[in-house]
C-alpha positions as CSV (number, residue, x, y, z in Angstrom):
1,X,-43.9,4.6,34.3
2,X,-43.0,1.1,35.6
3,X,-44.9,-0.3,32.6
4,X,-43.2,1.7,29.8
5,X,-39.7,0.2,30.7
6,X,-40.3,-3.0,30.0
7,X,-40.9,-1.7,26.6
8,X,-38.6,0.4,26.1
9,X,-35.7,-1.9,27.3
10,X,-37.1,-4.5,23.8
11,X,-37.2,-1.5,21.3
12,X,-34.0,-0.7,22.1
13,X,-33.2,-4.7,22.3
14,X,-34.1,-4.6,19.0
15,X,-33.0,-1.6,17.8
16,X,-28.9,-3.4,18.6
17,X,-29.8,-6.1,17.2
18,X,-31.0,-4.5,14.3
19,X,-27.7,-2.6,14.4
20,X,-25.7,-5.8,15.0
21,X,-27.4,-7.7,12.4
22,X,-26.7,-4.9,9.6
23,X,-22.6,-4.7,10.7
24,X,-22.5,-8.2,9.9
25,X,-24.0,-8.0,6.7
26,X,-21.4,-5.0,6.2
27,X,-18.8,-7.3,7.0
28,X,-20.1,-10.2,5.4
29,X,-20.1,-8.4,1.7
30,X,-16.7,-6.9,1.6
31,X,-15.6,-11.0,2.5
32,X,-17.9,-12.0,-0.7
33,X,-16.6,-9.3,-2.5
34,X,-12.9,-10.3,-2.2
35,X,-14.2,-14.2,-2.5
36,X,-15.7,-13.1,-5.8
37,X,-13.2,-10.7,-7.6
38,X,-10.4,-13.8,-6.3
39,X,-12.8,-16.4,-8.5
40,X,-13.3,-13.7,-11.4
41,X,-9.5,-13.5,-11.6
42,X,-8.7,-17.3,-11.2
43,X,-11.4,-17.8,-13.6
44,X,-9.7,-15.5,-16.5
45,X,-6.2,-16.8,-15.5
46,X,-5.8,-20.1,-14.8
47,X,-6.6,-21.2,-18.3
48,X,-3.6,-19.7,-19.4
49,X,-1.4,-22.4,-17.7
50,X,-2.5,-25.3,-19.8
51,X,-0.6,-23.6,-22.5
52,X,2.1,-21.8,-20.0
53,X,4.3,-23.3,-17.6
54,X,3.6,-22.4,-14.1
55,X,7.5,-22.4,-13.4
56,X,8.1,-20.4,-16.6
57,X,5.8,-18.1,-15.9
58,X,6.7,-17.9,-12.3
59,X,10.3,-18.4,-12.9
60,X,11.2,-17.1,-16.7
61,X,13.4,-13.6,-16.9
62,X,11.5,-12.1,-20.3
63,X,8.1,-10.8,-21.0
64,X,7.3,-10.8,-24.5
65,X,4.1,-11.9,-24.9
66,X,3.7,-10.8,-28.4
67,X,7.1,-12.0,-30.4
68,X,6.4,-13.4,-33.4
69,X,8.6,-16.3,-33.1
70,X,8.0,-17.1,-29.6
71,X,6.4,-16.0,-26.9
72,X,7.7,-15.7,-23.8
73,X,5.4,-14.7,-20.4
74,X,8.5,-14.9,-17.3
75,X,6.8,-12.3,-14.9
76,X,10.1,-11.6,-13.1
77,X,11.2,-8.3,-14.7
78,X,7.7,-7.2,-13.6
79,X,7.7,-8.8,-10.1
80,X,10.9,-7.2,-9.7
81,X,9.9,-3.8,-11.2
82,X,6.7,-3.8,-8.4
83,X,9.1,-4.7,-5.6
84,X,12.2,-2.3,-6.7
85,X,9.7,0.9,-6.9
86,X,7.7,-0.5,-3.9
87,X,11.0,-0.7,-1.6
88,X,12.1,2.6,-2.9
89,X,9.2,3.9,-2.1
90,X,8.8,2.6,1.4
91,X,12.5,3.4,2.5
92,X,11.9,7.5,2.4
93,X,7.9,7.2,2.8
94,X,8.4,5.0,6.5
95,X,11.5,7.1,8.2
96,X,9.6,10.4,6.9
97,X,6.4,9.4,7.8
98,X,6.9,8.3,11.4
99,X,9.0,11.4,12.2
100,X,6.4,13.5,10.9
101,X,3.4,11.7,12.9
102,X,5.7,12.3,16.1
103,X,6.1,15.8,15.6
104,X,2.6,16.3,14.5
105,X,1.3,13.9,17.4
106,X,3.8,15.0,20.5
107,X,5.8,18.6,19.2
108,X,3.8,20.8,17.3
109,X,1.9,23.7,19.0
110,X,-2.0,22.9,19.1
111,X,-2.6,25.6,16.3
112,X,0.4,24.1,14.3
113,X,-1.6,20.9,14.4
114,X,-4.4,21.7,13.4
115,X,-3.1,23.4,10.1
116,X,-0.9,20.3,9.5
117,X,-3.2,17.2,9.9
118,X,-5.6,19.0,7.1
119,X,-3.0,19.1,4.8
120,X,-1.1,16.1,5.2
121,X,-4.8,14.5,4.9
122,X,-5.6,16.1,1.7
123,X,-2.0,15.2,0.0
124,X,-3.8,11.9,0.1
125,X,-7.0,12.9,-1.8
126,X,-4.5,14.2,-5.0
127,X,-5.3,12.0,-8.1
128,X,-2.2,9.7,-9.2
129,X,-2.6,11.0,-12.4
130,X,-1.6,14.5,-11.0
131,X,1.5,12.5,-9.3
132,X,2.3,11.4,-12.4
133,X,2.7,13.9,-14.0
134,X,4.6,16.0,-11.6
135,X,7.0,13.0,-11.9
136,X,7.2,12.8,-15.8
137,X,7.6,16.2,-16.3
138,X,9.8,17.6,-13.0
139,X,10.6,15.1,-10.9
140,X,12.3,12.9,-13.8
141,X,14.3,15.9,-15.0
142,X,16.1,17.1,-11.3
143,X,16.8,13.5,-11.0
144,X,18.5,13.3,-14.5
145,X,20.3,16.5,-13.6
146,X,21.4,15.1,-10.3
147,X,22.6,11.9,-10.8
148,X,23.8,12.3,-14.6
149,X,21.9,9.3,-15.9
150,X,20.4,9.3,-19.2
151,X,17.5,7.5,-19.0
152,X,15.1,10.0,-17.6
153,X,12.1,7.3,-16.9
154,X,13.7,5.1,-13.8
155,X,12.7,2.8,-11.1
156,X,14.3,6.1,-8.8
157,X,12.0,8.7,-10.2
158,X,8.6,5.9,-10.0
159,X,10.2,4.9,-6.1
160,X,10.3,8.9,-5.0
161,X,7.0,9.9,-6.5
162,X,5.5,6.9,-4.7
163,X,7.6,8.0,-1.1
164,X,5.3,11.1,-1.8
165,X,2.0,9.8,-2.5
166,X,2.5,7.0,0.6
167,X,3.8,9.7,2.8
168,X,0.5,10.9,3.5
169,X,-1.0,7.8,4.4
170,X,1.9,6.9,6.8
171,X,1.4,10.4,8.7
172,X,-2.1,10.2,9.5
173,X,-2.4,6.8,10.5
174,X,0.4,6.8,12.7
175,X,-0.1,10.2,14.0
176,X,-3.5,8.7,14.9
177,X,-2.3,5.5,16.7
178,X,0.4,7.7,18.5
179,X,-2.3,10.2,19.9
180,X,-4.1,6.9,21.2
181,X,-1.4,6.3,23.7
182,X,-2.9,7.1,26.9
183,X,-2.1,10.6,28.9
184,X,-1.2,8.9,31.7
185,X,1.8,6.8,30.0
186,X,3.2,9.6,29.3
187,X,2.6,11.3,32.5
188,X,3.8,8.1,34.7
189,X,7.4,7.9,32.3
190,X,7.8,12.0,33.1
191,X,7.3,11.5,36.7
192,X,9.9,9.2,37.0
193,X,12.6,11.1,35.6
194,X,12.7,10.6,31.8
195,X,13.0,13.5,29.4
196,X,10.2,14.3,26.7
197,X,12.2,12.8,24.5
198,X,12.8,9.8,26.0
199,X,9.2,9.2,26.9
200,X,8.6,9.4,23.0
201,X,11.0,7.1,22.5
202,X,10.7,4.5,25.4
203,X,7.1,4.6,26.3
204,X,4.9,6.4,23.4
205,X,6.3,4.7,20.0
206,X,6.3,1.1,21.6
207,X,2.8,1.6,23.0
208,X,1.9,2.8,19.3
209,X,3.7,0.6,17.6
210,X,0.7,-2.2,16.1
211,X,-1.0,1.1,15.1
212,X,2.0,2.5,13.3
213,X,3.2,-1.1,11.6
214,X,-0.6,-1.2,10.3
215,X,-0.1,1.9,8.8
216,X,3.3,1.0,6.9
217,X,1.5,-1.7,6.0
218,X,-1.4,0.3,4.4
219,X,1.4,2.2,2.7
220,X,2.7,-1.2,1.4
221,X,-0.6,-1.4,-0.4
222,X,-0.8,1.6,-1.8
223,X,2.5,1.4,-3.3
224,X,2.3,-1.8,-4.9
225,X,-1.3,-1.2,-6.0
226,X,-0.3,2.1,-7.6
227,X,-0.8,2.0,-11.3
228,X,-1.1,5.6,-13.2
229,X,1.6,7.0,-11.4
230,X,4.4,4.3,-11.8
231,X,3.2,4.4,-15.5
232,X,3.9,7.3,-16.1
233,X,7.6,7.7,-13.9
234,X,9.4,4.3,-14.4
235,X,9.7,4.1,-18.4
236,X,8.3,1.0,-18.9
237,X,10.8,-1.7,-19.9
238,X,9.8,-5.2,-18.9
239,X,13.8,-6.1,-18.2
240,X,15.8,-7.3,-15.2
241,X,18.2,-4.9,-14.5
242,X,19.8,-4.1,-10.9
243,X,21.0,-0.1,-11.5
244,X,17.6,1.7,-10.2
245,X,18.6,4.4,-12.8
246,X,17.3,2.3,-15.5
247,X,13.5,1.7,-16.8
248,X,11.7,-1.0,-15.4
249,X,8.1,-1.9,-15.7
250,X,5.7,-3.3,-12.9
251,X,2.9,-5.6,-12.4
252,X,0.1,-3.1,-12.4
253,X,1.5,-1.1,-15.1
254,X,2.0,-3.9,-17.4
255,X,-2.1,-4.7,-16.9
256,X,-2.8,-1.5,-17.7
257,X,-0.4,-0.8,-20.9
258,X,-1.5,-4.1,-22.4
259,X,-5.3,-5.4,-21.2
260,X,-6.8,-2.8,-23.7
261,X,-4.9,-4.0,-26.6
262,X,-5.2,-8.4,-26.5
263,X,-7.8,-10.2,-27.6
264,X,-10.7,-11.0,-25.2
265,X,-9.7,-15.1,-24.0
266,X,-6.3,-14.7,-26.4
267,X,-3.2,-16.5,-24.2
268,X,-1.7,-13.2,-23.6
269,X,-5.3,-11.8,-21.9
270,X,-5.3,-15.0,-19.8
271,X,-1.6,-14.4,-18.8
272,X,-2.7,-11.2,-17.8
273,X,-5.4,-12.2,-16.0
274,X,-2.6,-14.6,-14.4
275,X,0.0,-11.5,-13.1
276,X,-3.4,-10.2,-11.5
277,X,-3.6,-13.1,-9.4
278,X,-0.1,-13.1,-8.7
279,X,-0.1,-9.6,-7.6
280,X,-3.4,-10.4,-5.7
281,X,-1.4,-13.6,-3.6
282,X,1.4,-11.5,-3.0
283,X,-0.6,-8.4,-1.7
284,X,-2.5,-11.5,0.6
285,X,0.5,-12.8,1.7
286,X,2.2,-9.8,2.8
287,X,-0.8,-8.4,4.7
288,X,-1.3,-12.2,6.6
289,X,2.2,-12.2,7.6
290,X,1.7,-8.6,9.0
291,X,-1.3,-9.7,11.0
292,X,0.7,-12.5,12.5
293,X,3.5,-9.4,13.9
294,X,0.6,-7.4,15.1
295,X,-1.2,-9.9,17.1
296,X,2.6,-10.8,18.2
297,X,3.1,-7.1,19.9
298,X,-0.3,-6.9,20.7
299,X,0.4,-10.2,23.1
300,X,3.6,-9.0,24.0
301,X,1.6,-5.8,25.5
302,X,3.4,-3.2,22.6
């Protein structure tokens, strides 16, 4: 017996290290992966800026990459059109979607819960397309009805359809993070005299809160990496305009609409290639930033 332990203390040595070695490779790959699809993308697009002027491009207010007399690649309108739809989106998705994971997470009977999380969970597995639609054909028209405007397609109708399809995400992350919160938190803030209520409030969402701002931020993605579904709502017109009752069109959906019909290595597919690395630094950006507030409340003990 003393003789076997010796041996069984290296085949399980190796058997973690084996285990070890593999999660590295794991995590290795998906950092290659976003190394090479960053390359791919930079490869395509940055040829187009020897003919296109970064701070047009950047900078210009019209997207017309096919007139016939000149033209013109400003990716404002569609920057614009992303964020509009994207902060539409995430004002009803975030308010909804935490007060949901709290009542799920801290109200709802056991049984209630259990019917709940399954179904907020498989909102999440619904094709876009399917969203789409919904929006194109319903939503669109009891938004027309309501606010009397006549373009049906809006930057509203694409911002509420994505509040729905983000909703989901919001709930069962944060539901998930708030759950987390240890028993005795909330047992230590009852003992001292607060209410349930204010327990939730003062104790439970501030010890969740790194949890719950990762998943807004996972909502963030969705939304702005959404592409069938704003297609489909928002009406698609590549223009500046303020009144979120008119069409706009948005980074993804412009890809989309127009990849399929340029040239392979034309100026308009390199300019494409070029929003794609725009929306790519963007999405990078937002989601470094966001690290740098998590590891903030995570050092301030929230």
């Amino acid at each position: 017996m003393i003789q076997r332990k010796p041996a069984e203390r290296a085949r399980r040595g190796m058997k973690e290290f084996l285990i070890e070695k593999l999660l590295l490779a794991c995590a290795a790959t998906s950092i290659v992966v976003v190394i090479l699809i960053f390359l791919f993308l930079f490869s395509q697009g940055a040829p187009a800026f020897i003919r296109i002027s970064i701070i047009e491009f950047l900078l210009g207010t019209s997207w017309q990459p096919t007139s016939v007399m000149k033209p013109e690649f400003g990716s404002v309108p569609l920057v614009y059109g992303s964020a509009l739809v994207t902060a539409i989106g995430l004002t009803f998705s975030v308010p909804l979607g935490i007060v949901i994971a709290v009542y799920v997470a801290e109200v709802a009977h056991p049984v209630e819960r259990e019917i709940l999380k399954p179904l907020i969970e498989l909102l999440a597995g619904v094709p876009s397309v399917v969203y789409g639609f919904f929006a194109l054909v319903t939503l669109a028209t009891l938004i027309q009805q309501f606010t009397g405007t006549n373009s049906r397609l809006n930057a509203l109708n694409g911002g509420v359809i994505l509040a729905i399809m983000v909703i989901p995400t919001i709930v069962s992350l944060a539901e998930d993070a708030i759950t987390s919160v240890p028993r005795e938190y909330r047992e230590g803030s009852i003992a001292l005299g607060a209410s349930r209520w204010e327990t939730i409030r003062g104790v439970v969402l501030p010890s969740s809160s790194s949890g719950i701002l990762a998943a807004v931020l996972l909502g963030f993605g969705r939304a702005i990496g959404e592409t069938m579904a704003v297609l489909m709502a928002t009406g698609n017109a590549p223009i500046l305009n303020l009144n979120i009752l008119d069409s706009i069109r948005t980074l993804t959906a412009t890809i989309a609409i127009e990849t399929p019909e340029v040239a392979f290595g034309s100026l308009h597919y390199q300019a494409l290639f070029a929003l794609a690395i725009q929306l790519f630094l963007i999405t990078f950006a937002f989601n470094y930033l966001a690290g740098l507030l998590m590891r903030r409340f995570k050092r301030e003990g929230r």
